[in-house]
N, C-alpha and C positions, 0 to 999 in steps of 0.2 A: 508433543509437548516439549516446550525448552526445560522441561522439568527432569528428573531423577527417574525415569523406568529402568529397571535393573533387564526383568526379561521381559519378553515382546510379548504384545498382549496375546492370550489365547480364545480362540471362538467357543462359542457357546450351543449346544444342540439345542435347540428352543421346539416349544411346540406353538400351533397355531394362538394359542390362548396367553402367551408370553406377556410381562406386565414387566416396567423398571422397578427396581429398588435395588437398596446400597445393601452390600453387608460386605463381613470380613473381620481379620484381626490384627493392630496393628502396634507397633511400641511407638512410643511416643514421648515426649520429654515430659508434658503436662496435658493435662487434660485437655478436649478442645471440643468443639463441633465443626463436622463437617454438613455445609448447607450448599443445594441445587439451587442456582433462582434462573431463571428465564433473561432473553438479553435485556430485556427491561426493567429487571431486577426484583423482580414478583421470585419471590422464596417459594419453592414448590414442595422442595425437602429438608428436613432437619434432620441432622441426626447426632444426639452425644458420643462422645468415643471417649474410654479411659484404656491407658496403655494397657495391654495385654489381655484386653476382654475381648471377647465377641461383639459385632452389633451387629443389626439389621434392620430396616424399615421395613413399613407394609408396603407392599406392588400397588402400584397405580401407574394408570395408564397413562404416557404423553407421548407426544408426536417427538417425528426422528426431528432434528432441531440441534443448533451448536448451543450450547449452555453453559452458564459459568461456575464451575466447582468450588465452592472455596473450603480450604483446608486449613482448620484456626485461620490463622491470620495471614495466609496464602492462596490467590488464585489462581486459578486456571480456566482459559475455555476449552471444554472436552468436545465431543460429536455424540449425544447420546441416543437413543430408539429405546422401545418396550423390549429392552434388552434385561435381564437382573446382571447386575456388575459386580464382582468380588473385588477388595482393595485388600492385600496384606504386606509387610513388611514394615519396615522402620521410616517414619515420617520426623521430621522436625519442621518447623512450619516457619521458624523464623529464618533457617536456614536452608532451604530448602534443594541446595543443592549437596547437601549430605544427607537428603535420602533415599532411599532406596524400595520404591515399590513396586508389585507385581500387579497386574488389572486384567481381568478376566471380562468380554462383553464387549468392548469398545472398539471393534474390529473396522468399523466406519472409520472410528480417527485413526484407528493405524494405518487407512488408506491413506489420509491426510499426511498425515504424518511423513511416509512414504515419499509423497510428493513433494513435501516441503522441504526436505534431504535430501532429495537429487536436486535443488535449484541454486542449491550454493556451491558454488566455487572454490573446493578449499578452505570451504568453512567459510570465507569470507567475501566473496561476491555474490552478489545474488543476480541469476541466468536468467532475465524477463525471458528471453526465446527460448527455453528452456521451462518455466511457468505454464507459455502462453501455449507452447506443445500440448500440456498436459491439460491444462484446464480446457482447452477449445477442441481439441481433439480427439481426448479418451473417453470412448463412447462410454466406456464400463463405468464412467462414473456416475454414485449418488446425487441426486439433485444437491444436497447437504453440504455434500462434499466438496462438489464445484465452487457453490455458492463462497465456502469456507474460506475453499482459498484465497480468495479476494479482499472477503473482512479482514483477514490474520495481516494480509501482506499488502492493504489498501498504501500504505506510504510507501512501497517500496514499485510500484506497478509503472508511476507516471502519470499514472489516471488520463487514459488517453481515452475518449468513448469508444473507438473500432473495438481496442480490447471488452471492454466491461459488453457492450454491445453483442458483441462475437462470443463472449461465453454464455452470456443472461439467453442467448438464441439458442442455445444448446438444452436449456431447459423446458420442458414443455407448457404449454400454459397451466395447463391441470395440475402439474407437479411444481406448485410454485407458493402453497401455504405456509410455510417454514418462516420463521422472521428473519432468518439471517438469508432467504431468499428474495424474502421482503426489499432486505438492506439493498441487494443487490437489483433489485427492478429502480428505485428510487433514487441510485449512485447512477444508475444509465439515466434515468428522467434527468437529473442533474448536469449531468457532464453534454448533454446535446445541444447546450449554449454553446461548448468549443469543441463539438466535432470539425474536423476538415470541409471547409467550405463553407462555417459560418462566418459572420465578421469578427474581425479581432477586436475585441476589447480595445475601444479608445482612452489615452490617460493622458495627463498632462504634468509634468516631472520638470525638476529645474536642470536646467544644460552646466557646463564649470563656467559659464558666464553668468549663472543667474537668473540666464532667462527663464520664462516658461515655454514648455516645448511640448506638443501634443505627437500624438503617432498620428493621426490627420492631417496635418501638415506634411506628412510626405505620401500621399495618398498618386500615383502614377508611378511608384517606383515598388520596387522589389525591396521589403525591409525582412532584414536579419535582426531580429531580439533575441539578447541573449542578459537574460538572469543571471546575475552574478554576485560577488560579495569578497572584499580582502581578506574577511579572513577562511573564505575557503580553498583548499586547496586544490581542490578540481577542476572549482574557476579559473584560476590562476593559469593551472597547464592547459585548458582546454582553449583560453586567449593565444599562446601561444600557437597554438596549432591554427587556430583562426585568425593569425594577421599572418601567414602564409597561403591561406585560402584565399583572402581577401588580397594580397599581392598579386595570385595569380585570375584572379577573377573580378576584380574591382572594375565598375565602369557606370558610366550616369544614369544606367537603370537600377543600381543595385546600392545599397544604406547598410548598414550596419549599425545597432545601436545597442549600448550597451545600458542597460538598467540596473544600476549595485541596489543593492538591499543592505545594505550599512547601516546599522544604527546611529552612525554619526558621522556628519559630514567629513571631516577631518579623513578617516580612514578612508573616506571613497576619492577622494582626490589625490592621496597618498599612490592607491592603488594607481590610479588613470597616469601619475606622471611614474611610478616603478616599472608599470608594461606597459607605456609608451604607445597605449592605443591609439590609434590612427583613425579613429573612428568617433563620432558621437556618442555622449557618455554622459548620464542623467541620472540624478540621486533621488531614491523613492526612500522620503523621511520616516516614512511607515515599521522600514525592516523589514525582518523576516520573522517569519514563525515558524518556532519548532513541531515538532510534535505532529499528533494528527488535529491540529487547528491551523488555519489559515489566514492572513489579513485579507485585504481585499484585490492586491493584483494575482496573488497566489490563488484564491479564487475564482476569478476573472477565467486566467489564461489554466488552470486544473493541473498546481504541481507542490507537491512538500520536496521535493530538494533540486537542490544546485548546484552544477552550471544547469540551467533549462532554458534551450534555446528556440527557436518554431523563423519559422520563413511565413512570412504575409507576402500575399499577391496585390499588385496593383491594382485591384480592385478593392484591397483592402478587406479580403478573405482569407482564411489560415490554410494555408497549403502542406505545410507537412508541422510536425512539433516532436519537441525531446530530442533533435538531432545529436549527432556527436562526431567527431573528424571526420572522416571522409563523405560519411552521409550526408553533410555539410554540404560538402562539392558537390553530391551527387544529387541531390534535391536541387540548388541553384541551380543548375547544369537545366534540369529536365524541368525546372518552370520556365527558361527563357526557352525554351523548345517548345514548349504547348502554348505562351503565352504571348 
């Protein structure tokens, strides 16, 4: 949880006949309820809390499944089972990073959890090869659990299909009732429009002349798109790096084209004459979208952020995507060798 745990959760001795419910005792600023609902938003549980009382629900039984807690007017998505879960300590819901609770039961999310803490950087990078180790590789994990990682950090992944593909295989088919495993068979349906070796999304964008310019139009050559935008800043350096690539790799089978997501013309042409790109450079009047919503080349080509670059083959197939400096070189490099 990006939430408030004081101590780490502890396991629970269960017997065969184990059923969920909530209890526990907690302070509280004001009175509140806490409610289970399903990712659909189907409320499963209710339950009143007044600070310093006791509560507890009746056991009933649901499937292991991620679910969203909400605490008064605070959510969370947990990892629940026919586990019984203790909550105690001090909650404030409106601010909810001054509280402090302990959780008994949830021993699935503290696997999550786990995982999701070794993939950042210093707190502030986040390790896709690092992710993609654990999600595709550790055998020991819950179907749930797998599935989880993906929903929690869907914007942060790239949304490439080998990955979503490469983990969803790791689950068995039997073991795939879950909805948040659901989520994840449906993200791979999705994304096999732009695995490697379909065709690239064709678009048609205006050049700084006006014109209209299609990616068809360069159909026998090797093109580099690279998603970009002024005001970001990783675009920015990652151009740099790439008109040194393209200095030393530039030649009549190989394009480079850049696609700003600007919300406004002005800024992307500002951009195009500050880094002096050397290269084809075309305004999608559409923008960008934040968030986990997409417009429609975001869509297309399967990315929430920028720079996001992909190599198409003269065939006009996507040969590699999400590159970044060197990989750059090194993908151009090994498609004019196979191609």
């Amino acid at each position: 949880m990006k939430l408030f745990v004081l101590s780490l959760f502890m396991l629970l001795t269960l017997s065969v006949s184990a059923q969920f419910s909530l209890e526990g005792k907690l302070r509280t600023l004001r009175p509140l309820t806490i409610k289970v609902s399903d990712l659909a938003g189907n409320v499963i549980v209710a339950c009143p809390v007044k600070s310093g009382k006791e509560f507890k629900t009746k056991p009933i039984h649901i499937k292991n499944d991620l679910y969203v807690v909400h605490f008064g007017d605070y959510t969370e998505r947990i990892i629940l089972s026919d586990t019984p879960v203790k909550i105690n300590g001090f909650l404030d819901d409106l601010q909810p990073d001054n509280s402090t609770l302990e959780f008994e039961g949830i021993d699935q999310h503290l696997k999550y959890l786990e995982i999701e803490g070794a993939c950042w950087e210093d707190g502030k990078r986040f390790r896709r090869d690092i992710f993609k180790s654990y999600a595709e590789n550790d055998a020991t994990l819950n179907p749930v659990v797998r599935a989880t990682l993906v929903h929690e950090k869907k914007s942060l992944l790239g949304l490439d299909y080998e990955t979503y593909k490469g983990i969803l295989d790791r689950i068995p088919e039997d073991k795939r009732e879950a909805e948040v495993v659901k989520f994840l068979v449906r993200e791979v349906a999705n994304r096999a429009k732009y695995a490697l070796g379909q065709e690239a999304y064709n678009f048609t964008f205006v050049d700084m002349d006006g014109k209209n310019v299609s990616l068809t139009d360069f159909r026998g050559k090797f093109v580099l798109l690279d998603f970009s935008a002024s005001w970001c800043g990783g675009c920015r350096a990652e151009a740099k790096k790439l008109v040194s690539i393209y200095d030393e790799l530039k030649g009549d089978d190989l394009l480079i084209i850049t696609v700003s997501l600007d919300n406004r013309e002005k800024d992307w042409r500002r951009m195009v004459e500050e880094d002096k790109l050397p290269w084809i450079s075309l305004w999608n009047s559409e923008g960008f979208t934040k968030g986990n919503k997409q417009n429609v080349i975001q869509s297309a080509y399967g990315f929430y952020q920028i720079p996001f670059i992909v190599l198409i083959g003269k065939d006009g197939k996507l040969i590699a995507r999400d590159l970044r400096g060197e990989e750059i070189k090194e993908a151009i490099e090994k498609a004019r060798k196979t191609n």
